[in-house]
Structures are given as C-alpha cells and as structure tokens.
N, CA, C and O atoms as CSV, one atom per row, in Angstrom:
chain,resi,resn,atom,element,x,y,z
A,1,UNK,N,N,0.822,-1.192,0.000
A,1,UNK,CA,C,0.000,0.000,0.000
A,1,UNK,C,C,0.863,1.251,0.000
A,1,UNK,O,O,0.726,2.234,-0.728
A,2,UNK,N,N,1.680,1.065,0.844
A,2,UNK,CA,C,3.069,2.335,0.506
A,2,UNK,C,C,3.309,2.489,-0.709
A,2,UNK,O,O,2.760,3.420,-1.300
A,3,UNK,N,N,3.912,1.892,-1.174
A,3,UNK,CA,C,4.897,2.066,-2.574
A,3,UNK,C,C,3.363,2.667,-3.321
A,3,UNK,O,O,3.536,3.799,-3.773
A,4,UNK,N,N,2.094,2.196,-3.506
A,4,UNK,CA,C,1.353,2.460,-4.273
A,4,UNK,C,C,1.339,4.212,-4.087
A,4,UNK,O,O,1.916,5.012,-4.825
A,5,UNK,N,N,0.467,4.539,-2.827
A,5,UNK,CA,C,1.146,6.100,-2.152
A,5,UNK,C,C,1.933,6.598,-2.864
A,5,UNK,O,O,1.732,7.578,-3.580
A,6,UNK,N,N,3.125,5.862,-2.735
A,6,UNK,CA,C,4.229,6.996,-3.537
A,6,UNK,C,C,3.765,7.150,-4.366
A,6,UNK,O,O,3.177,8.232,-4.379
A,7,UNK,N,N,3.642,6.377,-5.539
A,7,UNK,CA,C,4.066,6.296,-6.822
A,7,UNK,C,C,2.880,7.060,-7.052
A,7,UNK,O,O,3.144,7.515,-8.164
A,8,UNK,N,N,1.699,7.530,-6.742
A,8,UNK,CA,C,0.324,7.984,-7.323
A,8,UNK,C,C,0.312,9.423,-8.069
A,8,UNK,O,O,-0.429,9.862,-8.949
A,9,UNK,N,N,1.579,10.072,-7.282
A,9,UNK,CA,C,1.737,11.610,-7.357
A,9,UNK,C,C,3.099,11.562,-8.508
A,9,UNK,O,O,3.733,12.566,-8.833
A,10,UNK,N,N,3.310,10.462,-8.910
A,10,UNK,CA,C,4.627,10.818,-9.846
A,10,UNK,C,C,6.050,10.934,-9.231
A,10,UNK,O,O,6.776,11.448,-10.082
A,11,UNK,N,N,6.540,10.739,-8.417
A,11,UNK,CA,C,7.495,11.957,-7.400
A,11,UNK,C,C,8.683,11.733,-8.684
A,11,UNK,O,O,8.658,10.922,-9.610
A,12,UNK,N,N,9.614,12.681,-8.376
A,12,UNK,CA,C,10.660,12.837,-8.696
A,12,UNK,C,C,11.973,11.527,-7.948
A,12,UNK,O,O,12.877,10.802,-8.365
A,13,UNK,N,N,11.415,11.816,-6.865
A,13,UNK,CA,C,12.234,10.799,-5.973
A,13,UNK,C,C,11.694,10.168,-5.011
A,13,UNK,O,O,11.151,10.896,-4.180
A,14,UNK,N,N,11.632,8.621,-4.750
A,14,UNK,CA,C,11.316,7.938,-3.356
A,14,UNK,C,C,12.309,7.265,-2.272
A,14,UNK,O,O,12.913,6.301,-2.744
A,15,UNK,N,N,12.515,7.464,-1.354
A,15,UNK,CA,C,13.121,7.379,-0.257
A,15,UNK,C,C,12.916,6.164,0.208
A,15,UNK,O,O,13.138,6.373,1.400
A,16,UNK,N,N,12.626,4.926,0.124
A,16,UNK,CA,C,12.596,3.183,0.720
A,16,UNK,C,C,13.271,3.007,1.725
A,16,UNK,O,O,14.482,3.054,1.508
A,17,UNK,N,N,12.763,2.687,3.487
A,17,UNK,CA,C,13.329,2.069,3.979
A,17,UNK,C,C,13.085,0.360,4.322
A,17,UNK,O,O,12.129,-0.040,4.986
A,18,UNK,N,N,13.653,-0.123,4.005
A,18,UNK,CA,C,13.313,-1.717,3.974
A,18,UNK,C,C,12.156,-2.008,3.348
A,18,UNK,O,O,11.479,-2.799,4.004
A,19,UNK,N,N,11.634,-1.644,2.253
A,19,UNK,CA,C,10.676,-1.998,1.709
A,19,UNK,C,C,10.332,-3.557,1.296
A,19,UNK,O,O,9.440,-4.029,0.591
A,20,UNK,N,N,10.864,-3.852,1.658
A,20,UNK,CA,C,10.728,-5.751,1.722
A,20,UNK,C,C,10.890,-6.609,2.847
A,20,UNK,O,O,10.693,-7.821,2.947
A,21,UNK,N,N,11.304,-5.721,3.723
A,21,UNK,CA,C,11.902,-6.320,5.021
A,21,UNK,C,C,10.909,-7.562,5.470
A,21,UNK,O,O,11.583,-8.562,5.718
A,22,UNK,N,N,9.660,-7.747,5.621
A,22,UNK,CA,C,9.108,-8.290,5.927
A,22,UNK,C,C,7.685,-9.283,4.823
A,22,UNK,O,O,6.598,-9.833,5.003
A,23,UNK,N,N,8.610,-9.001,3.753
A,23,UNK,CA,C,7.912,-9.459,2.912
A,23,UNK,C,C,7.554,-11.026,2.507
A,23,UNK,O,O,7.825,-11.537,3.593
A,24,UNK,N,N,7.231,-11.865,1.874
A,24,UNK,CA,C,7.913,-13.326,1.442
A,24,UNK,C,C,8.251,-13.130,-0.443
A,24,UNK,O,O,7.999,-12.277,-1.294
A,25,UNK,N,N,8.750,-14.087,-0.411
A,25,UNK,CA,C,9.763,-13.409,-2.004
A,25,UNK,C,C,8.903,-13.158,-2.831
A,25,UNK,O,O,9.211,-12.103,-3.386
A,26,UNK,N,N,7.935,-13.579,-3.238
A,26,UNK,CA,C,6.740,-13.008,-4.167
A,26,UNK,C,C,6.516,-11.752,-4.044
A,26,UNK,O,O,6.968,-10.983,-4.892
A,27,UNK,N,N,5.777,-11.286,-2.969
A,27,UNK,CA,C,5.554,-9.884,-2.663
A,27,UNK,C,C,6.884,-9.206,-2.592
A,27,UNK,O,O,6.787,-8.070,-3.056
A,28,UNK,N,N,7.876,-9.438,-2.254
A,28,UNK,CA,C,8.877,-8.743,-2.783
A,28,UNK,C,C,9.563,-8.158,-4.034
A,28,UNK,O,O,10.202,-7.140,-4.301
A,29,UNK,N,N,9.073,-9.440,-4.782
A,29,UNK,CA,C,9.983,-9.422,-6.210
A,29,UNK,C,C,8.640,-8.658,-6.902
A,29,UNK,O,O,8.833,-8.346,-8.077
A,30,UNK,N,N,7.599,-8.384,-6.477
A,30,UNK,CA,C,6.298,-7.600,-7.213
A,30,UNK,C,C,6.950,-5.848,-6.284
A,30,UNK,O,O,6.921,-4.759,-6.858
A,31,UNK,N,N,7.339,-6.005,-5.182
A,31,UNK,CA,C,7.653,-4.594,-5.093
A,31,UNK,C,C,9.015,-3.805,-5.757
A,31,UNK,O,O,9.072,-2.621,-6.088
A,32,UNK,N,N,10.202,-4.934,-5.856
A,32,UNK,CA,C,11.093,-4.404,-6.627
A,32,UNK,C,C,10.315,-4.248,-8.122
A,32,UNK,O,O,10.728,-3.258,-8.725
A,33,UNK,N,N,9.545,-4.814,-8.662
A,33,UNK,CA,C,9.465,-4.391,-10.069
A,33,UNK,C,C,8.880,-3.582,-9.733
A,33,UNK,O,O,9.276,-2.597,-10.355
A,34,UNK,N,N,7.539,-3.118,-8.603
A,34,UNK,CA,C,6.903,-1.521,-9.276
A,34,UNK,C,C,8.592,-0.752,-9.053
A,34,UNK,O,O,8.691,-0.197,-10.148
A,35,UNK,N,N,9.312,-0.570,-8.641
A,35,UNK,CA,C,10.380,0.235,-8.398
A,35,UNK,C,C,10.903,0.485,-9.447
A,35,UNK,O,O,10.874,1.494,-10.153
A,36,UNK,N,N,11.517,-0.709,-9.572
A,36,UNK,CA,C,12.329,-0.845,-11.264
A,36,UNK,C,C,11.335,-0.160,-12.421
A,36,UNK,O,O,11.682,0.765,-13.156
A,37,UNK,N,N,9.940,-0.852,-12.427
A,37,UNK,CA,C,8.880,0.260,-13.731
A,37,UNK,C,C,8.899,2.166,-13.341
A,37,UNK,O,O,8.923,3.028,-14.219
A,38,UNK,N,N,8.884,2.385,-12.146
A,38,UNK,CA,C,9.375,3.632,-11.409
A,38,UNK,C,C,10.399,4.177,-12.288
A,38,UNK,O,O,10.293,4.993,-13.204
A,39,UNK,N,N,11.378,3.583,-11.840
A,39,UNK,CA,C,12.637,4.567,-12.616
A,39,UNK,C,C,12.565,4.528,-13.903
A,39,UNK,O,O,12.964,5.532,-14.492
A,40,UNK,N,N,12.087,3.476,-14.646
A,40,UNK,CA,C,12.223,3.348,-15.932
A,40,UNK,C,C,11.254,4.251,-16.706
A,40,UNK,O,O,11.511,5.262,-17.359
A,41,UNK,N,N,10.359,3.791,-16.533
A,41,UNK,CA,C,8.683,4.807,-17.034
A,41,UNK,C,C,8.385,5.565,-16.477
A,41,UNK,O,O,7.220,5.721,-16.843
A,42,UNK,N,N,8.699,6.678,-15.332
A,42,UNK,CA,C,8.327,7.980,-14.407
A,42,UNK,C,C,9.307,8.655,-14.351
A,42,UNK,O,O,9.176,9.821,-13.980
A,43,UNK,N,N,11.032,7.981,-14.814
A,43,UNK,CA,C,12.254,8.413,-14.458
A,43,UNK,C,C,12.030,8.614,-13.180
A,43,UNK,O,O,11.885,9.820,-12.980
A,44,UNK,N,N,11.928,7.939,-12.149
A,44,UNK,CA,C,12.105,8.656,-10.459
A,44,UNK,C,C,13.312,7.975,-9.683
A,44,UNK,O,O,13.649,6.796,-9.571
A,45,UNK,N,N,13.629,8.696,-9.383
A,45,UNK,CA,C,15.309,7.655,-8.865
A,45,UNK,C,C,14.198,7.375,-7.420
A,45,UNK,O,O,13.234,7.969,-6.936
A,46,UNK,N,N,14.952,6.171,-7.117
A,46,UNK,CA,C,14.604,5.703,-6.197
A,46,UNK,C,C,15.676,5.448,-5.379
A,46,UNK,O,O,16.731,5.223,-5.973
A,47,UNK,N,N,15.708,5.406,-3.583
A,47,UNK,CA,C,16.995,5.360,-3.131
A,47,UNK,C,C,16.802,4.356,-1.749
A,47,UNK,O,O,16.547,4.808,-0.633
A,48,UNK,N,N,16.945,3.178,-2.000
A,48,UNK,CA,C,16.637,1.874,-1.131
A,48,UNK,C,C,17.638,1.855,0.151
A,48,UNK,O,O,18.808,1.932,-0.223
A,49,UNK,N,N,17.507,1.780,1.416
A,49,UNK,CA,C,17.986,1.194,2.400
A,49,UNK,C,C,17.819,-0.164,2.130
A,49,UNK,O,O,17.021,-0.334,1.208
A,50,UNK,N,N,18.262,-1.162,2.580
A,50,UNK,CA,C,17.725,-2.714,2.641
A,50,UNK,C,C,19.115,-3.640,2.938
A,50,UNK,O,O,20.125,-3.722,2.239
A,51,UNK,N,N,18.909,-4.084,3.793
A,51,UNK,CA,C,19.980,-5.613,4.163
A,51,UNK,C,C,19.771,-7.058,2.970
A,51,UNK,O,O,20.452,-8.076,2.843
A,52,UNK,N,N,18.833,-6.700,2.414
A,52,UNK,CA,C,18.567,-7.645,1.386
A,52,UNK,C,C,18.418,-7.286,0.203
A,52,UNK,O,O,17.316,-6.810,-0.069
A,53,UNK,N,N,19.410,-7.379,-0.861
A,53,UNK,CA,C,19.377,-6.460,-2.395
A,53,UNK,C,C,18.828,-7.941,-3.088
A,53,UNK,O,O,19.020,-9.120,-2.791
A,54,UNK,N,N,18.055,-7.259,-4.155
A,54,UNK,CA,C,17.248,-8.299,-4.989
A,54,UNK,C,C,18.031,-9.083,-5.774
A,54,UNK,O,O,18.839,-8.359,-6.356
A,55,UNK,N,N,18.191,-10.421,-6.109
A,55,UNK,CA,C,18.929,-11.306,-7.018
A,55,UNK,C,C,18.878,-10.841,-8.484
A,55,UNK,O,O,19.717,-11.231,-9.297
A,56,UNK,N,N,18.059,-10.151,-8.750
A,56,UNK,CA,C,17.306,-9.627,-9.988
A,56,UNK,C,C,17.251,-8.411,-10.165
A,56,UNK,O,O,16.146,-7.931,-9.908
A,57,UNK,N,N,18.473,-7.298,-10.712
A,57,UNK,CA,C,17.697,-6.056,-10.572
A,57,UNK,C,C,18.501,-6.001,-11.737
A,57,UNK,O,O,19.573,-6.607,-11.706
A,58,UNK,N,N,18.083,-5.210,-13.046
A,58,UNK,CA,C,18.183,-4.847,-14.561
A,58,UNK,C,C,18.848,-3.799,-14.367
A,58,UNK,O,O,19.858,-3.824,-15.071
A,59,UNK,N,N,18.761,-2.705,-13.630
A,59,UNK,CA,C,18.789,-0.944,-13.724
A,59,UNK,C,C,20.168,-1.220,-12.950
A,59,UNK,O,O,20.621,-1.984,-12.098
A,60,UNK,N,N,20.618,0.003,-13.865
A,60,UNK,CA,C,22.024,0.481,-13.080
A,60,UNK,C,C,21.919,0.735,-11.620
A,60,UNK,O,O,20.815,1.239,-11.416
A,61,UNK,N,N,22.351,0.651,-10.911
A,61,UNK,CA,C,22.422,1.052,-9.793
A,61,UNK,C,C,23.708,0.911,-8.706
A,61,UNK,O,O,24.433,-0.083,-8.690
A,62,UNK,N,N,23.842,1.852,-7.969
A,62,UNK,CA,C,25.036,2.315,-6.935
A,62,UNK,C,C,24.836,1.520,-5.456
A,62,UNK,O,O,23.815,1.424,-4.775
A,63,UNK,N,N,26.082,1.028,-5.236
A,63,UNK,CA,C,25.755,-0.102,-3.727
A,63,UNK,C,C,26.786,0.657,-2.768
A,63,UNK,O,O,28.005,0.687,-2.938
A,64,UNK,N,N,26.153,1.198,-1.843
A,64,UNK,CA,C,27.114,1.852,-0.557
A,64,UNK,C,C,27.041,1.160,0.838
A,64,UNK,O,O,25.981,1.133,1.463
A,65,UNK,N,N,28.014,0.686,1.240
A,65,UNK,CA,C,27.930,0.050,2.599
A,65,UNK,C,C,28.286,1.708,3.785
A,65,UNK,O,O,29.091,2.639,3.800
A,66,UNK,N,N,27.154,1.253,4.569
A,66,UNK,CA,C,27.496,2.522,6.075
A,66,UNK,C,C,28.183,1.848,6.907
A,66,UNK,O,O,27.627,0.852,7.371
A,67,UNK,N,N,29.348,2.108,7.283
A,67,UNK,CA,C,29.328,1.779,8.526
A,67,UNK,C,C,29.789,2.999,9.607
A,67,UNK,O,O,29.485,4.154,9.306
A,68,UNK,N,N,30.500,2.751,10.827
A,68,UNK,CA,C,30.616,3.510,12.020
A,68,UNK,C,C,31.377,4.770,11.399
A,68,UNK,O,O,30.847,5.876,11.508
A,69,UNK,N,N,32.600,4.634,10.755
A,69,UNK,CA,C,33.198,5.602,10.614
A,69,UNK,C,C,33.288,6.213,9.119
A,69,UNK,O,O,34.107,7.101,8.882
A,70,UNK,N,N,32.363,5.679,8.044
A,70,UNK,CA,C,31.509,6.292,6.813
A,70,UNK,C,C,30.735,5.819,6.225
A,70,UNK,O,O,29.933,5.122,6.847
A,71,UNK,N,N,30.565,5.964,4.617
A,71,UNK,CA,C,30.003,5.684,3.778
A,71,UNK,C,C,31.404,5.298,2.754
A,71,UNK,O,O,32.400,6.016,2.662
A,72,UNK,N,N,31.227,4.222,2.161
A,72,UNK,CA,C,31.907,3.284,0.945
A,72,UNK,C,C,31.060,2.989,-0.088
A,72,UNK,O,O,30.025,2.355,0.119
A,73,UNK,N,N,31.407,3.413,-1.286
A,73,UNK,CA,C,31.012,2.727,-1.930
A,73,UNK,C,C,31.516,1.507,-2.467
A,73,UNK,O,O,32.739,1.480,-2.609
A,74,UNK,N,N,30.695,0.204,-2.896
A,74,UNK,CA,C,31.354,-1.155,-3.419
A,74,UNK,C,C,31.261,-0.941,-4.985
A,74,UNK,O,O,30.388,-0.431,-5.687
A,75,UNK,N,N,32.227,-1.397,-5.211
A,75,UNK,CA,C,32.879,-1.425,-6.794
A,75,UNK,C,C,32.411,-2.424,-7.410
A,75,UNK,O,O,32.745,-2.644,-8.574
C-alpha cells in the first residue's frame, strides 16, 4: 500500500526504507518491479535502504555500505 502512495503523485524521488523487510519473495519481487517500472517509465530515482538487495535487478544502480566511521562505496 506504501509504494502504491508513492508512486500515485509521480514523485521525482522515493526514499525506501526496507521496503521488503518483511515481505515473502513473491511480494517482494512484485515490489522491486513496481520500483524498477518507477525509474524506468516515471524516471524517479529511487533510493533503497535494505539488508537484502534483490537477485534480480536490470537498472544500473550504486551499492554503498554505512558503517561507524563512513560511507563506501562497493565497486
């Protein structure tokens, strides 16, 4: 019901925290694609927190680990 929210108004950008966290992989892999149709067909960058990155993701995208004393990005 979130992600739907977002996406209703178009945004420019959505902010995800754990948007799957509690999901089971079906409903998950249906919320990474509205995401993925997001950036692709609305252009909206989207910018995911999550301990769990999808096995499946098409779109370019940037992977930064936080920890105590910064931000890294992985190569």
């Amino acid at each position: 019901m979130g992600v739907a929210r977002a996406l209703a108004k178009n945004p420019v950008v959505i902010l995800a925290d754990e948007p799957t966290g509690n999901l089971d992989d079906y409903s998950s892999n249906v919320i990474w694609d509205l995401m993925e149709n997001a950036c692709q067909q609305l252009e909206t960058t989207v910018l995911v927190v999550t301990h769990k990155i999808p096995t499946i993701f098409s779109l370019p995208y940037r992977h930064f680990i936080i920890e105590s004393k910064g931000v890294y990005e992985v190569h």
